[in-house]
C-alpha positions in Angstrom: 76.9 89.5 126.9 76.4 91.4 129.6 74.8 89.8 133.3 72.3 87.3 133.3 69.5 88.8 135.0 67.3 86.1 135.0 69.1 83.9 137.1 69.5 83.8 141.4 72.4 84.0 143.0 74.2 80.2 143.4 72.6 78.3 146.5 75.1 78.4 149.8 73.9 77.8 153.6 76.1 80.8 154.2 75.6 84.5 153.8 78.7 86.4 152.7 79.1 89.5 153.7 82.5 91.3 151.9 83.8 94.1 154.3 86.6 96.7 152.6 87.8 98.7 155.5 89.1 102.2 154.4 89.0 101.8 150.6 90.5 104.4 148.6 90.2 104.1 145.1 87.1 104.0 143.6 88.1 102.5 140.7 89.3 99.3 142.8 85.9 99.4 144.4 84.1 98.9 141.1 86.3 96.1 140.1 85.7 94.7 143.7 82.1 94.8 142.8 82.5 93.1 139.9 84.6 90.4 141.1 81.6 89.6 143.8 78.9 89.5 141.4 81.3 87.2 138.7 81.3 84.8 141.5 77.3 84.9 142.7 77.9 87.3 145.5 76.4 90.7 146.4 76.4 91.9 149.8 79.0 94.9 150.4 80.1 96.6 153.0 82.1 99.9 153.4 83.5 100.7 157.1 85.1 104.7 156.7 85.7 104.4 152.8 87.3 107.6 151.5 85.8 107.0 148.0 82.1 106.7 147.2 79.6 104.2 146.0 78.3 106.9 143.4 81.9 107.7 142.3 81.7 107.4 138.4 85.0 105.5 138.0 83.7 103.2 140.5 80.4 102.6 138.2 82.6 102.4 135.0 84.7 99.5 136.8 81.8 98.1 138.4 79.8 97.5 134.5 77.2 95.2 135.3 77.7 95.1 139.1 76.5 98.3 139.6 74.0 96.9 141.9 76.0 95.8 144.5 77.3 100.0 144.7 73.4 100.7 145.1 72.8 98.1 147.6 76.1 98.5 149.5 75.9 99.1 153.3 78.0 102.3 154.8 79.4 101.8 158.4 81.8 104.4 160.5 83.4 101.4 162.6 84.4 98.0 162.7 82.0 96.6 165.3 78.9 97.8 163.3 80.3 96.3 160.0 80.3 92.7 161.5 78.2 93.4 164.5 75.3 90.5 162.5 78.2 88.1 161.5 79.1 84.7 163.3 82.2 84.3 161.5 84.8 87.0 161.1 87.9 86.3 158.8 90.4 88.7 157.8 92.6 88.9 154.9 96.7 90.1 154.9 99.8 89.2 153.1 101.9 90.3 155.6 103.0 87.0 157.3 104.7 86.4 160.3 108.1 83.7 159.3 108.9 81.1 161.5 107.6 78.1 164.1 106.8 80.9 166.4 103.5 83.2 165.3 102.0 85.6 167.6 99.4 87.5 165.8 99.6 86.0 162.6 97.7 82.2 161.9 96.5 81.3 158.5 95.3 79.2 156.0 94.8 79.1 152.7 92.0 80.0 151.0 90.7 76.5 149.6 90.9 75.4 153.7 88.8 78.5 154.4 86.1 77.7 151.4 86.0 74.0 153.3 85.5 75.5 157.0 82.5 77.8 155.5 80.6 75.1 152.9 78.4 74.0 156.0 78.2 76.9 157.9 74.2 78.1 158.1 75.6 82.0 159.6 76.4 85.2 158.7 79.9 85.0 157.4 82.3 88.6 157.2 85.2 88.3 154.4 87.7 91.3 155.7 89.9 93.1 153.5 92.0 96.0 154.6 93.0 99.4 152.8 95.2 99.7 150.0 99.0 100.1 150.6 98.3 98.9 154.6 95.6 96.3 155.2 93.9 95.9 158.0 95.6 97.1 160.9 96.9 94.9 163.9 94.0 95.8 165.7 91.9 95.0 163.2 93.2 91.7 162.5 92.6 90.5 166.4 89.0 91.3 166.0 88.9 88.4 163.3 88.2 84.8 164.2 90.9 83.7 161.8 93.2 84.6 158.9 92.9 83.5 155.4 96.5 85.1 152.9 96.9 84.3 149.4 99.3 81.4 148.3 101.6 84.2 146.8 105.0 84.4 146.0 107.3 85.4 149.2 109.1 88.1 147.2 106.0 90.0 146.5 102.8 88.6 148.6 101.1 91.8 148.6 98.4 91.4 145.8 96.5 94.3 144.6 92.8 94.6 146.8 90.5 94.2 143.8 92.6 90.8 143.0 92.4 89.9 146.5 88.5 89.8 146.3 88.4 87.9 143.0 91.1 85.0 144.1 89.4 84.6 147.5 85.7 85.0 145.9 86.3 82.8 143.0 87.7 79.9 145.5 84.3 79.8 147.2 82.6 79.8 144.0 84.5 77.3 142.4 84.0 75.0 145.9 79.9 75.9 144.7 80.6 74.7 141.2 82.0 71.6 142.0 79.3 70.4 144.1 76.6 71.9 143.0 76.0 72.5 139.5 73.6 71.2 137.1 71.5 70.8 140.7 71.2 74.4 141.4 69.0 76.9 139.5 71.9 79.3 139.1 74.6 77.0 137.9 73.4 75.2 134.8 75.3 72.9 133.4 77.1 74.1 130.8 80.4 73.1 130.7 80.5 69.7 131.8 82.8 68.8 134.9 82.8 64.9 133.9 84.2 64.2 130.6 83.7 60.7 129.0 82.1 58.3 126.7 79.9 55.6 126.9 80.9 51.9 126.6 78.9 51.7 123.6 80.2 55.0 122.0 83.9 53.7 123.0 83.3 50.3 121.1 82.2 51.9 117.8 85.1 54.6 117.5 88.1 51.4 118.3 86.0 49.4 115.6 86.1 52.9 112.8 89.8 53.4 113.9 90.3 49.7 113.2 88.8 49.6 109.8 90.8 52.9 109.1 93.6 50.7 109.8 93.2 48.1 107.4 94.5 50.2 104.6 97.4 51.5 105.8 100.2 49.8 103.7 102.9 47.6 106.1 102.6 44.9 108.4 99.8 44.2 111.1 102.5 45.8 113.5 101.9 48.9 112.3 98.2 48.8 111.8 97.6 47.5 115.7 100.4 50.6 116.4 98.1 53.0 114.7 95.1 52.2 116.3 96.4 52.0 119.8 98.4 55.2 119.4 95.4 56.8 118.1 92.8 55.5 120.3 94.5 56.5 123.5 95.5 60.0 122.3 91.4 60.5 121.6 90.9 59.2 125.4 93.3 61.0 126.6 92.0 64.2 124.9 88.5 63.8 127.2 86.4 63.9 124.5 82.5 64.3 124.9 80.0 62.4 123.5 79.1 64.3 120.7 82.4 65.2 119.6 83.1 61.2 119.6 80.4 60.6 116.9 81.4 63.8 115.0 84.6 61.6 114.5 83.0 58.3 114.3 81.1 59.7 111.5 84.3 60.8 110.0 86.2 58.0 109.9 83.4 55.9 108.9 83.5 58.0 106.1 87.0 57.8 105.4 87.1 53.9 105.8 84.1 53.5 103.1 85.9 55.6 100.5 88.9 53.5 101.6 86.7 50.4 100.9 84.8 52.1 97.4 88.6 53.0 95.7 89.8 49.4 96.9 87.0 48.0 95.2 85.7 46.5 98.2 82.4 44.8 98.3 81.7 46.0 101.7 80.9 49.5 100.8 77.9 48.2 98.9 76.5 45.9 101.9 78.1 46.8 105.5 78.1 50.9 105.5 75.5 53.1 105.7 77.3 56.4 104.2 76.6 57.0 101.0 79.9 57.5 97.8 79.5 60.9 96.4 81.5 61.0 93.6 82.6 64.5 92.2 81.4 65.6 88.7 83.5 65.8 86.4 
């Protein structure tokens, strides 16, 4: 269960390059790790961190991202951290209230994820230290500002979350678009949910036949099987949990048809009566 090894990283015309300015705990910088690699990325970088790569609670957060610690790159400033990046977005939940901003522009992060899905650069990700964030300074060396769509009573979110809500936004945008047509995003769980025509004309006929043998008026047999057809639709069912019920209720309506003494179970079914021993 633990990482898949034998798969690339997802496809993007970007490079992301996460930079945690100052970090202090090593056990966030584990989970920050972990976070990257969940998401398909890998490229770390530490400007002045006062905990270290090697830091064993950082490796026992980290699990199977321990990688990214070993391949993480060490900077004492800034500048150097970004000095290879075209793009250079920071990260705060401090905002600024009001018409009037000074310092203080952002977006969200699914606008951010849009802006970068083309972009064939070096891209930085900023995030500042715990309890402060990056400093005013800090923030004017960045192109833009991306902050969390959190609550205004409590907008500061922990760094490690941080990582994983703004990570997981730009995978997600990768998912979307791009699996089942990438090597590292097979496609597992579908994104389209549906039957076919032909799957969608045999389940309303099995419901139908079902139908027949309720007791009461046509009313309520055409109620059933309108009520219970659209409640199966609306469920998004897949194709082969359709004909797992199809098969069901084929069999249902043929023991319906066998204890009615029905000649159709003989000539129009294909299931077989299994009658219990006695």
């Amino acid at each position: 269960m633990g990482e898949r090894s034998d798969l690339p990283l997802p496809h993007a015309t970007y490079r992301l390059h996460v930079v945690l300015v100052g970090t202090q705990h090593p056990g966030n910088l584990g989970a920050v790790c972990r976070s990257l690699l969940n998401h398909g990325f890998d490229s770390l970088r530490l400007v002045n961190p006062e905990c270290h790569p090697d830091d064993l609670e950082a490796r026992n957060r980290a699990k199977h991202a321990g990688r990214v610690l070993d391949t993480c790159g060490m900077f004492n400033t800034f500048e150097e951290a970004i000095a290879d990046c075209s793009l250079v977005v920071g990260t705060s939940g401090k905002r600024e209230i009001g018409d009037k901003t000074q310092k203080r522009h952002f977006m969200y992060p699914w606008e951010f994820t849009e802006r970068v899905s083309n972009i064939d650069q070096n891209v930085a990700l900023v995030f500042g230290e715990e309890g402060k964030g990056l400093s005013t300074e800090d923030l004017l060396r960045c192109d833009y500002l991306v902050t969390l769509p959190t609550w205004e009573g409590y907008p500061i979110t922990n760094l490690s979350h941080a990582v994983h809500t703004l990570t997981y936004e730009l995978h997600r945008y990768r998912v979307l678009e791009n699996q089942g047509h990438d090597e590292a995003l097979p496609d597992i769980v579908p994104l389209q949910r549906g039957i076919s025509p032909a799957q969608r004309n045999v389940l309303r006929k099995a419901i139908e036949d079902i139908a027949r043998y309720l007791p009461g008026g046509d009313e309520r047999r055409i109620s059933f099987t309108h009520s219970l057809t659209r409640a199966l639709q609306r469920s998004g069912m897949e194709p082969d949990e359709t004909n797992r019920l199809i098969g069901g209720f084929v069999d249902a309506s043929t023991a319906l048809e066998f204890v009615s003494q029905l000649p159709e179970w003989k000539s129009s079914r294909r299931r077989r009566v299994v009658l219990e021993e006695e």
